[in-house]
N, C-alpha and C positions, 0 to 999 in steps of 0.2 A: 477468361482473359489471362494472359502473360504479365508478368512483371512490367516490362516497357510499357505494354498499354494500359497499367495501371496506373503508372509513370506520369502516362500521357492526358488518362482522366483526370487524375490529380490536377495538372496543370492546368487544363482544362476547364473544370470545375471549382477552381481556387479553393479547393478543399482536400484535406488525407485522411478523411475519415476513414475513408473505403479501402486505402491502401493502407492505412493502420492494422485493419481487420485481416487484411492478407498476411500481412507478416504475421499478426499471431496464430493463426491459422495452420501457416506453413513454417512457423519456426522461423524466419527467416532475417537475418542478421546483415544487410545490404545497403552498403553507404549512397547509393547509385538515386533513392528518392530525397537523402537529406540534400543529397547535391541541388537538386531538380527544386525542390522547396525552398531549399535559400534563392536559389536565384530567379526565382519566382514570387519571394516577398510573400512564404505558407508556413505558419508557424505553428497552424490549429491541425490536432494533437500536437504537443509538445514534442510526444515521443518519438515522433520521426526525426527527431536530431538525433536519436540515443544512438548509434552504431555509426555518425557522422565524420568524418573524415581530417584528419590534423589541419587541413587547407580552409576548412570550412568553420572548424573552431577555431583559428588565427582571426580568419575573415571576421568574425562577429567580435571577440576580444579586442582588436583593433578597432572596429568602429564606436565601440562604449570606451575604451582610451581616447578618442578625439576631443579635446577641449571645448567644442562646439557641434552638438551635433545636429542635422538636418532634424527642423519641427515634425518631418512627416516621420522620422524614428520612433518607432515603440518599442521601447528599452524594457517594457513587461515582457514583450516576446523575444528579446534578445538573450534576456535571462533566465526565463526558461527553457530555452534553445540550451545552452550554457550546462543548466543544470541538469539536462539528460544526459550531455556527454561526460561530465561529471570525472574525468579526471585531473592528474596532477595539475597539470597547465590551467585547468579550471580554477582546481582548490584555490593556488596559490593568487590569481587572477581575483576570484570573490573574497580570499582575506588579506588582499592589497585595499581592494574595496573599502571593504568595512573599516578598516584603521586609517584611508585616508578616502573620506566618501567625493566622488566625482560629484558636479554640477545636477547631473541630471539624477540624483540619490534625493535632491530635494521637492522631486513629481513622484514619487513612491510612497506607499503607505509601512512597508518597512524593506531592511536592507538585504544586502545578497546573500547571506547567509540562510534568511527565512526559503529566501528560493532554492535554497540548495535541496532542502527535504523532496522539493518536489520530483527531483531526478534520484531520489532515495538513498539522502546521505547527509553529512551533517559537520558542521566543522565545530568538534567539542574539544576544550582544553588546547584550542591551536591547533586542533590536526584532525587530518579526514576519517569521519567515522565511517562506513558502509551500514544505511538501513533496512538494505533487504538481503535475502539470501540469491544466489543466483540460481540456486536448482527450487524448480518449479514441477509440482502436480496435481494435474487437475482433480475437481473435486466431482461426482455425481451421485443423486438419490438412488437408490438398490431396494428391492425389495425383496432381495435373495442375499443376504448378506455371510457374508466369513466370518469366524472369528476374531481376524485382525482388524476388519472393515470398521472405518470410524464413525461414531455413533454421536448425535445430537440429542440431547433432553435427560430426563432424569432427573428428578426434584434433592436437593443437599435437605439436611435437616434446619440448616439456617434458614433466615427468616427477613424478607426484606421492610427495614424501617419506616419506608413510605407508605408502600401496600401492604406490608404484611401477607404478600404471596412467599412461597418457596423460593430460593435461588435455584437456579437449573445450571444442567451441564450444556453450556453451548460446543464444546467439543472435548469427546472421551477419543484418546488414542496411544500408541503406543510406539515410543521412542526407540526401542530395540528393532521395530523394522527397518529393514537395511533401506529401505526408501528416505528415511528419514534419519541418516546415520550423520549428515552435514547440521544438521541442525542442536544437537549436541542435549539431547533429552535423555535420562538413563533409562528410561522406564515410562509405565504407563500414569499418563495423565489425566485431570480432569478441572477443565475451564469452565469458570462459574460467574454467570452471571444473572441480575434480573428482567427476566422476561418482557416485564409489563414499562418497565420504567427504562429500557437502553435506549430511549429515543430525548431523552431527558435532561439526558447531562452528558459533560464532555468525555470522561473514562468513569469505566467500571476497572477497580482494582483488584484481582485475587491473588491469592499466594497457592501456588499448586503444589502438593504433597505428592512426590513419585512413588507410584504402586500404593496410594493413600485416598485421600478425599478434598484435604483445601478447604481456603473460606475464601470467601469477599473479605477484602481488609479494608476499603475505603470507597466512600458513595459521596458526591455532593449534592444529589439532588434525587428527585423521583415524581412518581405519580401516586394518586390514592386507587387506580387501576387493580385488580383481587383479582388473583387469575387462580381458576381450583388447580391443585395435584391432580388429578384426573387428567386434567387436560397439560399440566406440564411431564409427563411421565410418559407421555405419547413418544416415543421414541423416531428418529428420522437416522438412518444409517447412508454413509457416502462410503460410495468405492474410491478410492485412491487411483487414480491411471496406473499401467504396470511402467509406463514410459515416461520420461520428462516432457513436459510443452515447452512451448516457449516459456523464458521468466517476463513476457508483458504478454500472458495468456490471458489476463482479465480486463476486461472493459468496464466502465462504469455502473451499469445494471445488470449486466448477464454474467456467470460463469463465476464458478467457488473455486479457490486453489488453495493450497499449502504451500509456504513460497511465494518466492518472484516477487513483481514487486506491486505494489495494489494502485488500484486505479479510482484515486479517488473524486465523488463525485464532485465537491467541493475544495477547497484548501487542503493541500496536504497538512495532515495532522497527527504529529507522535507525541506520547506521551513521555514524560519524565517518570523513569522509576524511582517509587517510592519511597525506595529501601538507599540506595544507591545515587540516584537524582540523574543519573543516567542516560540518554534519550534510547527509548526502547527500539528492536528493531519487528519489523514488519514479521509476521508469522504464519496469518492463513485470512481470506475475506469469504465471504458469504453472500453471496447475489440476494438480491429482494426478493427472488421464488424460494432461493433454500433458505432465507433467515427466517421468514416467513415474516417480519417485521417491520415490512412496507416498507426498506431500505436498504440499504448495503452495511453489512458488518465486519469492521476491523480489527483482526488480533494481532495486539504486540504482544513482546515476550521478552523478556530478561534473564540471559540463564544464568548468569549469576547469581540471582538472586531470587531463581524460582519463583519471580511474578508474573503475570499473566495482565491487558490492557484489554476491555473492548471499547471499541469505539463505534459509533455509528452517524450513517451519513443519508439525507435525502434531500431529493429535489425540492 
């Protein structure tokens, strides 16, 4: 099918599932279905407001401005609509909000600002942070791998406090590829987390040493789970795409990137750097086939401050 009559299903089907999965597919950047969505009352993915149009962010801005608004309003999907498009007109919009919260701020469980991560971004210190990168590449298991090709697993010599298993590399790679020249890494890396306990607690914190090794600097939780070296040392290598995808190449269960901006299954959720207090930005995620951890795993990263976030998320 074509655009239009994907268009047309959507409308259709009171659903953009399908036509979400086109755009990441084909890359494609086309105001023509948020139109089609808004004025169809389709909010589900969020993300088809993301490339939506000045007339159509006024249109929603204006109706959460109305002193009163119609009960059948769902002001959850107004603002997440809002937080895809995620520019100036927004920011300033969501931090009118917040410092003078409208009527309908009191049917919410928190303000517009929490909603803003979820279009990957953030309003810190007064001003618009961006949490993802825009340049996006996909991730796939290889079993003929390069040199450069990036590698999962590998036991550290640390030692984690709950289990007492090894901490492992959840991703070894290398910043001087010009692939990865936007992301501001010197050199080569290594993300360390615990294997048996990431389902456990809400971030694992590491400090990553360029052309070094790293530690885990901070845990709040775990399991008593022993997982041997034998089996963390099993190594899993990903090709990096030679090309960009889209940056919303990821869905919620399929598909590993570096980049872009993640698709979380749950509540967007970023970590505060630890060093810094910083809100971290988005880095690379892991589908539930390649974490192998029965869920989807999120890497934030700080390059400031050389720390590393995983987070994870399941149904």
């Amino acid at each position: 099918m074509n655009e239009q009559e994907l268009i047309n299903q959507m409308i259709q089907e009171d659903d953009a599932y399908t036509y979400v999965e086109y755009m990441r597919k084909e890359n494609l950047k086309s105001s023509e279905a948020a139109k089609a969505a808004f004025e169809h009352a389709i909010f589900r993915p969020s993300v088809i407001y993301k490339y939506a149009t000045n007339d159509i962010r006024d249109a929603i801005i204006n109706e959460l401005n109305k002193e009163e608004l119609d009960e059948t309003v769902n002001v959850n999907n107004l603002l997440m609509a809002l937080a895809q498009i995620g520019d100036d007109v927004v920011f300033e919009a969501f931090s009118k909000w917040e410092k003078q919260p409208p009527k309908w701020r009191e049917k919410l469980y928190v303000g517009p600002a929490e909603y803003a991560m979820e279009g990957g971004w953030c309003i810190e210190n007064g001003k618009k942070k961006m949490l993802t990168y825009n340049r996006c590449y996909s991730l796939h298991k290889t079993d003929n791998p390069a040199e450069a090709d990036i590698v999962k697993g590998g036991v550290s010599k640390q030692k984690c406090p709950y289990c007492e298993s090894s901490y492992s590399n959840l991703l070894v790679l290398d910043g001087k590829d010009e692939r990865l020249s936007d992301f501001g890494i010197k050199g080569k890396i290594k993300i360390k987390y615990c294997d048996s306990c990431v389902p456990y607690e809400p971030f694992t914190f590491s400090k990553y040493e360029v052309n070094g090794e790293g530690e885990v600097i901070h845990r709040t939780d775990g399991e008593d789970y022993y997982v041997e070296d034998e089996d963390l040392n099993e190594l899993t290598y990903f090709k990096l795409s030679k090309e960009p995808v889209s940056d919303i190449y990821c869905n919620e269960f399929e598909r590993s990137a570096i980049g872009g901006s993640p698709a979380f299954i749950n509540d967007a959720a970023y970590a505060d750097c630890p060093i810094c207090n910083k809100k971290m930005k988005h880095f690379a995620q892991l589908s539930d086939e390649d974490s192998g951890a029965g869920g989807t795993i999120y890497v934030q990263i700080c390059i400031d401050c050389e720390t590393a976030a995983v987070h994870y998320q399941q149904t």
